[in-house]
ChimeraX commands (.cxc) that place a marker at each C-alpha (Angstrom):
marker #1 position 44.11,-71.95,-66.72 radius 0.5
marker #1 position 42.69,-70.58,-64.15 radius 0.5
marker #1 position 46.06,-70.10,-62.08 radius 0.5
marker #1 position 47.63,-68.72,-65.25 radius 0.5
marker #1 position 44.74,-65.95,-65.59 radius 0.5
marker #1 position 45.44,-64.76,-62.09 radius 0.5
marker #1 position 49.26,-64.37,-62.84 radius 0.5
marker #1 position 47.93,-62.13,-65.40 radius 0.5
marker #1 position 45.83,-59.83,-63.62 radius 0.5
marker #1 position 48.63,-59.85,-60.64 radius 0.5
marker #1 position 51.09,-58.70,-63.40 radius 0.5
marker #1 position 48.50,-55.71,-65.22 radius 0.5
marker #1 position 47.94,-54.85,-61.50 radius 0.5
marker #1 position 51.79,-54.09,-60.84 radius 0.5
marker #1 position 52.26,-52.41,-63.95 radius 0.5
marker #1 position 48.63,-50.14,-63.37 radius 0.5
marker #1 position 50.76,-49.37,-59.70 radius 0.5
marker #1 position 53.79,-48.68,-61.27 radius 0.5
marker #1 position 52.84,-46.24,-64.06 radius 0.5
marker #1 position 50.57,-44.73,-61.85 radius 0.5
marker #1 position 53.27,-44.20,-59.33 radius 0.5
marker #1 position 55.12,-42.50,-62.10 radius 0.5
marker #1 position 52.25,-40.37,-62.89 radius 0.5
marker #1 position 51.93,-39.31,-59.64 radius 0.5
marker #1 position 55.54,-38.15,-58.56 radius 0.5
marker #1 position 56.63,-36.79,-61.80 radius 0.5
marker #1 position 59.73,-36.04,-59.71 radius 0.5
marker #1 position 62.59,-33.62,-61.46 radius 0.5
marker #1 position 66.18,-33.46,-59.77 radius 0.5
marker #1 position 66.26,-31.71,-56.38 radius 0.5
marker #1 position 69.36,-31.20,-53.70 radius 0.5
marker #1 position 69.29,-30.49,-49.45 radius 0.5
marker #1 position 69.89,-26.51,-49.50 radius 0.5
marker #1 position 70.97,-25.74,-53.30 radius 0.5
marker #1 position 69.06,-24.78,-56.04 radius 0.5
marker #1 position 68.63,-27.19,-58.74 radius 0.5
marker #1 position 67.57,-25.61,-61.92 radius 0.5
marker #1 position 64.80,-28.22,-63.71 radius 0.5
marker #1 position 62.10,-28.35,-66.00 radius 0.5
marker #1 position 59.32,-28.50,-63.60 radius 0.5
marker #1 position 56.15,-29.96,-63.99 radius 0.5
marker #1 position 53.44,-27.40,-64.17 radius 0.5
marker #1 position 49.66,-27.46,-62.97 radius 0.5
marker #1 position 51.26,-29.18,-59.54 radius 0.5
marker #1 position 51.70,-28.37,-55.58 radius 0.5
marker #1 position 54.80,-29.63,-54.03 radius 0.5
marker #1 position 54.35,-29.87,-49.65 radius 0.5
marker #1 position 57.70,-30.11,-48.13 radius 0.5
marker #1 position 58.13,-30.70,-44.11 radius 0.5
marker #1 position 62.19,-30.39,-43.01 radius 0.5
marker #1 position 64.15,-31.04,-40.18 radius 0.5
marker #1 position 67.69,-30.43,-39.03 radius 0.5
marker #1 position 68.38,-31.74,-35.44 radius 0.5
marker #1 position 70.40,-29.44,-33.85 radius 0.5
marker #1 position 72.52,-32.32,-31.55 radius 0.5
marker #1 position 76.08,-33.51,-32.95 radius 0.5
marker #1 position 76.96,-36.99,-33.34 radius 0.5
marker #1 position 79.88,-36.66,-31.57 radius 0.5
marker #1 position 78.97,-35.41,-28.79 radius 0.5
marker #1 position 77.95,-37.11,-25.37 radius 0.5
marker #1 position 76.05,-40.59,-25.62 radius 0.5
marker #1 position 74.18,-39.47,-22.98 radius 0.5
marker #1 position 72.56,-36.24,-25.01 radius 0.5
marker #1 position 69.43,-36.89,-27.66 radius 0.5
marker #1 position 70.63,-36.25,-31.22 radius 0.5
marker #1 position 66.76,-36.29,-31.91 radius 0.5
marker #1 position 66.06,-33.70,-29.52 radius 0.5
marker #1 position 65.85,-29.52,-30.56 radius 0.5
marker #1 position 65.25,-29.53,-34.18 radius 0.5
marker #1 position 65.51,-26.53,-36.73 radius 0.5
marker #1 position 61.97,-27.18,-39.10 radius 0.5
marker #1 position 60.99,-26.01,-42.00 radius 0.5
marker #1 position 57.28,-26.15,-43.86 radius 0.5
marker #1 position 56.77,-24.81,-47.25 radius 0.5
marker #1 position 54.17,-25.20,-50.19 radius 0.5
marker #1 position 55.64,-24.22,-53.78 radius 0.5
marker #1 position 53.54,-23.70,-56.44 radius 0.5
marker #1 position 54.13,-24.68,-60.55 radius 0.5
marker #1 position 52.16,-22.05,-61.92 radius 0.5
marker #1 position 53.06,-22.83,-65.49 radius 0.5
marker #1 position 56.23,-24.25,-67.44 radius 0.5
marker #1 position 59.98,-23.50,-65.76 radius 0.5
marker #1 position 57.95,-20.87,-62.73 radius 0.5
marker #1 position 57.60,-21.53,-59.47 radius 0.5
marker #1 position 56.12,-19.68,-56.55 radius 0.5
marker #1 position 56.18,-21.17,-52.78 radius 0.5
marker #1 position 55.79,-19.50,-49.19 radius 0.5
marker #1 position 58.05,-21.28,-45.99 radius 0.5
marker #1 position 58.46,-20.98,-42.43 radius 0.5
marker #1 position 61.32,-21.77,-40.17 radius 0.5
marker #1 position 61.20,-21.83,-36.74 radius 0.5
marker #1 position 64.87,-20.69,-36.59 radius 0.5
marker #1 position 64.40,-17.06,-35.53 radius 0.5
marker #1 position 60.42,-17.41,-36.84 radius 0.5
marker #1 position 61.36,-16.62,-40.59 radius 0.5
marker #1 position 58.91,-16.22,-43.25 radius 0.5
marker #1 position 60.00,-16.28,-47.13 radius 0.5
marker #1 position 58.50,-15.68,-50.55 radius 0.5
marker #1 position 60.18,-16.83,-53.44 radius 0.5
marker #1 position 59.53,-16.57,-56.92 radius 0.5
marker #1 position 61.93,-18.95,-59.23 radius 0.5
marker #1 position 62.18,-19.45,-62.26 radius 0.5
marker #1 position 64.11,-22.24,-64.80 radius 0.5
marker #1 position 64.61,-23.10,-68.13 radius 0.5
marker #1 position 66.56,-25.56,-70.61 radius 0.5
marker #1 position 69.21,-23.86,-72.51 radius 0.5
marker #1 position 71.05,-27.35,-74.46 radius 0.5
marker #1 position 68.32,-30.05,-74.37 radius 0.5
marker #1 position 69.17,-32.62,-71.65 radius 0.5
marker #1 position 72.23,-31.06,-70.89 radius 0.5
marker #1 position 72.51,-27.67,-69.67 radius 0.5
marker #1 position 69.48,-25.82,-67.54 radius 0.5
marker #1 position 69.98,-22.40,-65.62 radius 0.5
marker #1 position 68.01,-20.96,-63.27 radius 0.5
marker #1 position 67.38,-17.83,-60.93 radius 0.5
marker #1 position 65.38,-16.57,-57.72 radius 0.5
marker #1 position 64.50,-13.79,-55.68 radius 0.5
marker #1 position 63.18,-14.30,-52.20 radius 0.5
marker #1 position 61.76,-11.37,-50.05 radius 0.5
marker #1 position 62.22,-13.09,-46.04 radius 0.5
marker #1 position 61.37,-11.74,-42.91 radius 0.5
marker #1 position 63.12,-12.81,-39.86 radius 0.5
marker #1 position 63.86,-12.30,-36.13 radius 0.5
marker #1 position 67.29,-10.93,-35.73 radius 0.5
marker #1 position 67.06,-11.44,-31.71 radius 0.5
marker #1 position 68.95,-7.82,-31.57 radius 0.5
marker #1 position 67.24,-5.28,-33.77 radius 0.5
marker #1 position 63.99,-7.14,-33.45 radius 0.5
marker #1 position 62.13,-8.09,-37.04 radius 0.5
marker #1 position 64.32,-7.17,-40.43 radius 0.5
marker #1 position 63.32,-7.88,-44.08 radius 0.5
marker #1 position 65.67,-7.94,-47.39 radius 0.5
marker #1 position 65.95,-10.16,-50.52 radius 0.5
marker #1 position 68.00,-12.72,-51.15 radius 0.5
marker #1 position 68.97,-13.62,-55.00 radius 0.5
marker #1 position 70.62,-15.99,-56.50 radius 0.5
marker #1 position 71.22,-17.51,-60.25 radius 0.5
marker #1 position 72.32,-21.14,-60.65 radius 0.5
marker #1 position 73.58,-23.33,-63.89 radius 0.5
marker #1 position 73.05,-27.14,-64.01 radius 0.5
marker #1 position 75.28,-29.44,-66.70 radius 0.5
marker #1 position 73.82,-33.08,-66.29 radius 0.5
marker #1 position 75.30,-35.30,-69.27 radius 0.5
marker #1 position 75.39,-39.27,-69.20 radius 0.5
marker #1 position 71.54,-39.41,-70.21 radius 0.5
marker #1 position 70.72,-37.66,-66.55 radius 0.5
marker #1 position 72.50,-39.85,-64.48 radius 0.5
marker #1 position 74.65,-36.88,-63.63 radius 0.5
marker #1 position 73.67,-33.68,-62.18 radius 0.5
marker #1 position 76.70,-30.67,-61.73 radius 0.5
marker #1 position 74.90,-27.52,-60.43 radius 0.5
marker #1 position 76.75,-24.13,-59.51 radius 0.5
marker #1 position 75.17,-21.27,-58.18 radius 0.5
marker #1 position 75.93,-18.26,-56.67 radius 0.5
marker #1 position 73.38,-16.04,-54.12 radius 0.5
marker #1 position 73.62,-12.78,-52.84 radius 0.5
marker #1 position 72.12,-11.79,-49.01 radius 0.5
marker #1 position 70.72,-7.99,-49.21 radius 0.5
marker #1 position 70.21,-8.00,-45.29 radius 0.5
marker #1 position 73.83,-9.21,-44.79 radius 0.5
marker #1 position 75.81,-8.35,-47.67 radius 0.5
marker #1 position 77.97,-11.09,-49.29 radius 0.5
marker #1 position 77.80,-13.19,-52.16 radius 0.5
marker #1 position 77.63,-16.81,-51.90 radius 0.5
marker #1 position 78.80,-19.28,-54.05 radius 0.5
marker #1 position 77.79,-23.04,-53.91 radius 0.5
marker #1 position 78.37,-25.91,-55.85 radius 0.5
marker #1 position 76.90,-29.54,-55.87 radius 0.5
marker #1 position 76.28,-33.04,-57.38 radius 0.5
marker #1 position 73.75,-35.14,-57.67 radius 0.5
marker #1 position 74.03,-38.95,-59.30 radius 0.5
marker #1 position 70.95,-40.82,-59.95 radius 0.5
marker #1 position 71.68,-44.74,-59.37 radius 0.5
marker #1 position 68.53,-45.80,-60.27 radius 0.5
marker #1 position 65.23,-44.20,-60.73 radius 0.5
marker #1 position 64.12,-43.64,-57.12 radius 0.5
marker #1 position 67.67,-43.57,-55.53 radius 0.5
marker #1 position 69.82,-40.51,-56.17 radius 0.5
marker #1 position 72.84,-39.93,-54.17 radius 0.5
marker #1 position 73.56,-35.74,-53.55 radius 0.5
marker #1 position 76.28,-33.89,-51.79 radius 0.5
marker #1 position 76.73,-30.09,-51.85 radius 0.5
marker #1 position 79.07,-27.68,-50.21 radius 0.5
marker #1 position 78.90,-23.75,-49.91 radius 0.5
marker #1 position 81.74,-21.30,-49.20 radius 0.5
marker #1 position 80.23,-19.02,-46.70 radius 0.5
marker #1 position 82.11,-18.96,-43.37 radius 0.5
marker #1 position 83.33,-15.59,-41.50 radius 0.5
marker #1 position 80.20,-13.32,-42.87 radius 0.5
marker #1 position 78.57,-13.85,-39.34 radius 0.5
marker #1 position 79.57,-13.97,-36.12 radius 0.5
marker #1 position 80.22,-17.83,-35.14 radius 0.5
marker #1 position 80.16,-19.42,-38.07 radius 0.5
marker #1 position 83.22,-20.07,-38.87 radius 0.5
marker #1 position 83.14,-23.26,-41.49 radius 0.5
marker #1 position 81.96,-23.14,-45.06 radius 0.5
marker #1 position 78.71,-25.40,-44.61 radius 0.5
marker #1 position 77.96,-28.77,-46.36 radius 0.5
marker #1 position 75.56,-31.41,-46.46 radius 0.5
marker #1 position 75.23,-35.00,-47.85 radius 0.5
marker #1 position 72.25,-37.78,-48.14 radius 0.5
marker #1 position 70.34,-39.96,-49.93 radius 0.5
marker #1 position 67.04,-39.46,-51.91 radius 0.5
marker #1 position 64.14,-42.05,-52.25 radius 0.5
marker #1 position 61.38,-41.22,-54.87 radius 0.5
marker #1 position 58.52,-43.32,-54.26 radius 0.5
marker #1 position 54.32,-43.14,-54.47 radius 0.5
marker #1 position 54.21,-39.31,-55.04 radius 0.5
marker #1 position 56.96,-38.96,-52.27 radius 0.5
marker #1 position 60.50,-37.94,-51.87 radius 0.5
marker #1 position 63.02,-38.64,-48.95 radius 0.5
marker #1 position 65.93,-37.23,-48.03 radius 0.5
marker #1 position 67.99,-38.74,-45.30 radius 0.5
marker #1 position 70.85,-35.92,-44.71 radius 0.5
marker #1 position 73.99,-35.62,-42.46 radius 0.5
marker #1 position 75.25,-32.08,-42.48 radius 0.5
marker #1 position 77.47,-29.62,-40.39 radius 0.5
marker #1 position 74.74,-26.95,-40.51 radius 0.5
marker #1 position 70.80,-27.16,-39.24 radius 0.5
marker #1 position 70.26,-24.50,-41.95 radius 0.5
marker #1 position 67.73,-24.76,-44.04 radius 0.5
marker #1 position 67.47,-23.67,-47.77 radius 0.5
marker #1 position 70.23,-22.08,-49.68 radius 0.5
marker #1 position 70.23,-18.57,-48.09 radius 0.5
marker #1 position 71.10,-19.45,-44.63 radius 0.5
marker #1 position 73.43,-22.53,-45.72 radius 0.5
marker #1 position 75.08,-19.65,-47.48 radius 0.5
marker #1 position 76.01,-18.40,-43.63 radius 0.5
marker #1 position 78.08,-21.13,-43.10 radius 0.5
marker #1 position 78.30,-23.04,-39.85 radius 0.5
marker #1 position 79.86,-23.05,-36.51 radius 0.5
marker #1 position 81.98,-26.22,-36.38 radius 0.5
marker #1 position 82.20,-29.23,-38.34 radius 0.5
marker #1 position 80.56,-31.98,-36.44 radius 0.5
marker #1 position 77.97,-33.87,-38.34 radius 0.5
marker #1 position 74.19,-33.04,-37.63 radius 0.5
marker #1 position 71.22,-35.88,-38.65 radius 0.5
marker #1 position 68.39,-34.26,-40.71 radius 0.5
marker #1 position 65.37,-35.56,-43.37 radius 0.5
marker #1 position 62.76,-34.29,-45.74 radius 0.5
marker #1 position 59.62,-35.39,-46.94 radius 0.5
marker #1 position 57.92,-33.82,-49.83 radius 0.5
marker #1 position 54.84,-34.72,-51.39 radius 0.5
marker #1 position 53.62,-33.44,-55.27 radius 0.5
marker #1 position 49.84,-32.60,-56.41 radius 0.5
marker #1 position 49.00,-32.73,-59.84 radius 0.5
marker #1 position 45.97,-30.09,-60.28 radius 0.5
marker #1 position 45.22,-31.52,-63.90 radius 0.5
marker #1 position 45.80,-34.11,-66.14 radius 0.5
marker #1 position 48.39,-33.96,-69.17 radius 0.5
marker link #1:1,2 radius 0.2
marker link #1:2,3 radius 0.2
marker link #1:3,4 radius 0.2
marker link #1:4,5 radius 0.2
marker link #1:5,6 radius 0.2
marker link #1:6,7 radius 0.2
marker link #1:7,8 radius 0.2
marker link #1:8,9 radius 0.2
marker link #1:9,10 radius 0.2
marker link #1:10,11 radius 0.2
marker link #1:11,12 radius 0.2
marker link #1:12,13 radius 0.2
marker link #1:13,14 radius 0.2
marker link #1:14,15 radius 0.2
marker link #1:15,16 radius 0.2
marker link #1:16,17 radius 0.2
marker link #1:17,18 radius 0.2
marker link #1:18,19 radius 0.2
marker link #1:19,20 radius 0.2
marker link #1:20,21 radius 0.2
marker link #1:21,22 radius 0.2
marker link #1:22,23 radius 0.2
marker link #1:23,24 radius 0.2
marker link #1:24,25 radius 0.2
marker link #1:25,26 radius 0.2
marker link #1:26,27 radius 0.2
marker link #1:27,28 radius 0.2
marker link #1:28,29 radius 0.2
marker link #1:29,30 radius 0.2
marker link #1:30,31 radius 0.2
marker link #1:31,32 radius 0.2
marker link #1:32,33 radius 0.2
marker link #1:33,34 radius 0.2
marker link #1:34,35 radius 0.2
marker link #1:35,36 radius 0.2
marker link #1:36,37 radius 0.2
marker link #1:37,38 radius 0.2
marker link #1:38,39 radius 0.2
marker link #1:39,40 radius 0.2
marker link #1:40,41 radius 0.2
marker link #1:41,42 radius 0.2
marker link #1:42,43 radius 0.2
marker link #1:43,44 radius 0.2
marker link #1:44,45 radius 0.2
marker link #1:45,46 radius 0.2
marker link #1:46,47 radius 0.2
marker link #1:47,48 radius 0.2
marker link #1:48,49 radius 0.2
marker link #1:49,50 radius 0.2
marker link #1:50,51 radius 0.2
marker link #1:51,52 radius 0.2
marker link #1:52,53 radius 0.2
marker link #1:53,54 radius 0.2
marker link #1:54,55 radius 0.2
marker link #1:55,56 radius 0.2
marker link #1:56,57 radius 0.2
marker link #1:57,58 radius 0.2
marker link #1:58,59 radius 0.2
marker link #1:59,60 radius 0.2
marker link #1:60,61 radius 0.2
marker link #1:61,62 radius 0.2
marker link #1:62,63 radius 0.2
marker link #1:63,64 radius 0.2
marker link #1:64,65 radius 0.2
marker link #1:65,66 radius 0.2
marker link #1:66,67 radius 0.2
marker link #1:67,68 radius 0.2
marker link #1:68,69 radius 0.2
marker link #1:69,70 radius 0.2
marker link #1:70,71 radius 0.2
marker link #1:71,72 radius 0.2
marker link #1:72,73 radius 0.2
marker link #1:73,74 radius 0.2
marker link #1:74,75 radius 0.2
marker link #1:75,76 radius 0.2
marker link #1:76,77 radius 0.2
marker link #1:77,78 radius 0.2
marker link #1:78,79 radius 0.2
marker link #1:79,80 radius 0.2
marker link #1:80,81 radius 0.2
marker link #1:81,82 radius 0.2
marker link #1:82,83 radius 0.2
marker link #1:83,84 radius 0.2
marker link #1:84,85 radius 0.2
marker link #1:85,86 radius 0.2
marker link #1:86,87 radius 0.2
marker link #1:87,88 radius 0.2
marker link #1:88,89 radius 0.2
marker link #1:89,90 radius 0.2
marker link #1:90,91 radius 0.2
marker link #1:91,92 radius 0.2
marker link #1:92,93 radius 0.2
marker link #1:93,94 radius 0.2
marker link #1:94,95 radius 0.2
marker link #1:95,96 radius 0.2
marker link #1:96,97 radius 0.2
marker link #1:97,98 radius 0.2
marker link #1:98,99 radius 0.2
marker link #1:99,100 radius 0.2
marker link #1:100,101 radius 0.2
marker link #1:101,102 radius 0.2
marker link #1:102,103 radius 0.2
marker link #1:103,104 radius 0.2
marker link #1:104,105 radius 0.2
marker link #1:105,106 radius 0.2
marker link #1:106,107 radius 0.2
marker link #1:107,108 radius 0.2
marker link #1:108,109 radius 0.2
marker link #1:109,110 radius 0.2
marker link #1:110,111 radius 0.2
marker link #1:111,112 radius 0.2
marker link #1:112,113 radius 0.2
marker link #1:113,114 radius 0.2
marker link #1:114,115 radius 0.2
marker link #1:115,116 radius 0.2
marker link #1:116,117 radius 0.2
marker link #1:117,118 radius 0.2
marker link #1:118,119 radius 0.2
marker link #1:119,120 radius 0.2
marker link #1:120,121 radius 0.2
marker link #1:121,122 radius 0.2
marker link #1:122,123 radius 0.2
marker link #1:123,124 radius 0.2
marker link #1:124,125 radius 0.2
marker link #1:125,126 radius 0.2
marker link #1:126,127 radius 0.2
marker link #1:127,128 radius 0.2
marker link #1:128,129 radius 0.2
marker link #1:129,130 radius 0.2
marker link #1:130,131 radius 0.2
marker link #1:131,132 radius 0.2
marker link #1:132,133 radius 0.2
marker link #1:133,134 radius 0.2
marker link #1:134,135 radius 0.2
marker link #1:135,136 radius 0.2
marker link #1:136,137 radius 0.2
marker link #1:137,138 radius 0.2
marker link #1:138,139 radius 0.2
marker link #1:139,140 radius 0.2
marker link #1:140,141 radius 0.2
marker link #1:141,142 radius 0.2
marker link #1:142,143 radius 0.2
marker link #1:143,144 radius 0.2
marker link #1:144,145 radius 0.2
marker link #1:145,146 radius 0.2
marker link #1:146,147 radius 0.2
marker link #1:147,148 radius 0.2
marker link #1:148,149 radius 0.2
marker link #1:149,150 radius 0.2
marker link #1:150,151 radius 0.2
marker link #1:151,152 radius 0.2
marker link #1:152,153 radius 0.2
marker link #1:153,154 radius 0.2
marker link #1:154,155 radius 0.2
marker link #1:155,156 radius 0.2
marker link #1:156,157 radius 0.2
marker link #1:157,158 radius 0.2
marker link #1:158,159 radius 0.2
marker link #1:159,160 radius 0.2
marker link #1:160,161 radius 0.2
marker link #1:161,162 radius 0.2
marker link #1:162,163 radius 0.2
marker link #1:163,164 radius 0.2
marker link #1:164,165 radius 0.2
marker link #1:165,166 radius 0.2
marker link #1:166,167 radius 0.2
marker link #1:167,168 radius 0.2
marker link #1:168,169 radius 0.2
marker link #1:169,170 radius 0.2
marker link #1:170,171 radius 0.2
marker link #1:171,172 radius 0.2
marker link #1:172,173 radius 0.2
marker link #1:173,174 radius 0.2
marker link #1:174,175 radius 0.2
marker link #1:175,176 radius 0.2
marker link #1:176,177 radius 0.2
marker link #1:177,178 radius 0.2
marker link #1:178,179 radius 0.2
marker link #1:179,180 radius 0.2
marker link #1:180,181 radius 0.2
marker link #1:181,182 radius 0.2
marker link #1:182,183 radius 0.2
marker link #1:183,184 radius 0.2
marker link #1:184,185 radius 0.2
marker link #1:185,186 radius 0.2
marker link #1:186,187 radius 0.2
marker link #1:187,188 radius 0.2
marker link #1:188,189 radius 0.2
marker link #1:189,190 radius 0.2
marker link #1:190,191 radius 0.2
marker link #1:191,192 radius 0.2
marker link #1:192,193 radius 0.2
marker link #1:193,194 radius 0.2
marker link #1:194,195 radius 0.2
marker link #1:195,196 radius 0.2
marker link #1:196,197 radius 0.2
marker link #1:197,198 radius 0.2
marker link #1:198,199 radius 0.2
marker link #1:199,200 radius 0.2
marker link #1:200,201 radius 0.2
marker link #1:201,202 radius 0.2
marker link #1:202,203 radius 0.2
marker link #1:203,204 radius 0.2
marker link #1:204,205 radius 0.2
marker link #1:205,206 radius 0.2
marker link #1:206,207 radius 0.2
marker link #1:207,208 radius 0.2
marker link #1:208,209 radius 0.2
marker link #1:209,210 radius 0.2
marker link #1:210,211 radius 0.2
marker link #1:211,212 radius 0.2
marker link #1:212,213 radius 0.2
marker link #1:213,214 radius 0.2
marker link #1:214,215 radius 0.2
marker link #1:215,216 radius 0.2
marker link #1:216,217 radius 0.2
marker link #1:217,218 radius 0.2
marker link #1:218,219 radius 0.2
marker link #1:219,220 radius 0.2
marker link #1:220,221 radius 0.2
marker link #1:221,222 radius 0.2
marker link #1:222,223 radius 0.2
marker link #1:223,224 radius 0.2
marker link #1:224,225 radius 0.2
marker link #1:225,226 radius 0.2
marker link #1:226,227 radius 0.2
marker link #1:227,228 radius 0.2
marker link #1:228,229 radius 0.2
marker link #1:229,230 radius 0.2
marker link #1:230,231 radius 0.2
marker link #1:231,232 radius 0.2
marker link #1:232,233 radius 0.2
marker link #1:233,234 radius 0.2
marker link #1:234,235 radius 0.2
marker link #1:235,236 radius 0.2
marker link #1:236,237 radius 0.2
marker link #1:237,238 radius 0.2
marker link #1:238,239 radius 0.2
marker link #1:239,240 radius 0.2
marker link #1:240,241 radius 0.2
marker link #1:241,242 radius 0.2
marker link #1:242,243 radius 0.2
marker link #1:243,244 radius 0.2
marker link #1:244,245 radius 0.2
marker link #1:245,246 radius 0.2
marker link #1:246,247 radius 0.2
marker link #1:247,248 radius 0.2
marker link #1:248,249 radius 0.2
marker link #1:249,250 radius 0.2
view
């Protein structure tokens, strides 16, 4: 009796961890550098710490693949249903953004769009310090009961002039493993980058957590400088850690 009892409590003690875990994380569908339109969670803080190592795989043993690293620290912001606000900072030419974004369901569990404006402030190494917007509207179809995720989106660069366009997909194999790939046609608009950029990985969702583990031909960060393409097509290790808040109770 006694052993059967504990068995009990073991089990109520799981399931306490497990729906608290889902409490916690109240995760929606993100990618690497795309957009993903979602129903966000409101009343909740999202901290997100990124890196992009800068070393090719296929280059010499003898160099560190771990070594210079583009990284990227933001806090975003649910203010209330479908709008977020967030603030980031890249230590690739010591940018600063501001973003306001904002999403909402068009077909129930089907169809969500999206769209963003970002005021950024960067070092351009030539002129010294320039600022501009960067905007961009994105369209998500994800049928088979969310399992699928099709996003498309297309972004504009006021400091550089060209529109973007980017398309991705993200399948969820279970409920903490999603598998995302993404690819943006962006090469020629600056000098040396000469390949469209892309990026692949894997997502965990655990205890209020997610994880990306990314390979990529591109340290770029977020979708505005993936959007510049890249300067070769050797693959590049990267990750992401991002941890939600909940500021109230539903």
């Amino acid at each position: 009796m006694k052993k059967s009892t504990s068995v009990r409590d073991a089990v109520k003690i799981s399931a306490a961890l497990v729906l608290s875990c889902a409490a916690v994380s109240g995760y929606e569908p993100s990618l690497i550098n795309c957009v993903q339109p979602a129903d966000q969670m409101p009343s909740t803080i999202e901290a997100t710490i990124e890196h992009r190592f800068s070393q090719a795989l296929e280059d010499p043993i003898a160099t560190n693949i771990f070594g210079i690293a583009s990284v990227d620290l933001e806090v975003a912001a649910r203010v209330w249903k479908g709008l977020e606000l967030s603030t980031a900072y890249f230590t690739d030419n010591n940018e600063l953004d501001l973003t306001g974004r904002y999403s909402q369901p068009v077909v129930k569990d089907l169809l969500d769009v999206g769209a963003e404006l970002q005021f950024f402030n960067f070092d351009t190494h030539i002129i010294g310090r320039a600022s501009n917007d960067y905007y961009l509207a994105a369209a998500s179809l994800h049928p088979f009961s969310d399992r699928l995720y099709l996003t498309a989106q297309l972004g504009y660069d006021g400091f550089y002039l060209y529109v973007a366009p980017s398309g991705s997909i993200l399948v969820k194999c279970t409920s903490m493993f999603d598998l995302i790939g993404e690819y943006t046609l962006g090469h020629d608009r600056i000098e040396g980058m000469t390949e469209n950029a892309w990026s692949a990985g894997i997502k965990l969702n655990t205890w209020g957590h997610q994880f990306k583990f990314i390979i990529s031909n591109t340290t770029a960060i977020g979708s505005r400088n993936a959007a510049a393409g890249a300067n070769d097509n050797k693959i590049r290790l990267g990750f992401s850690i991002e941890r939600l808040f909940r500021l109230k109770e539903d």
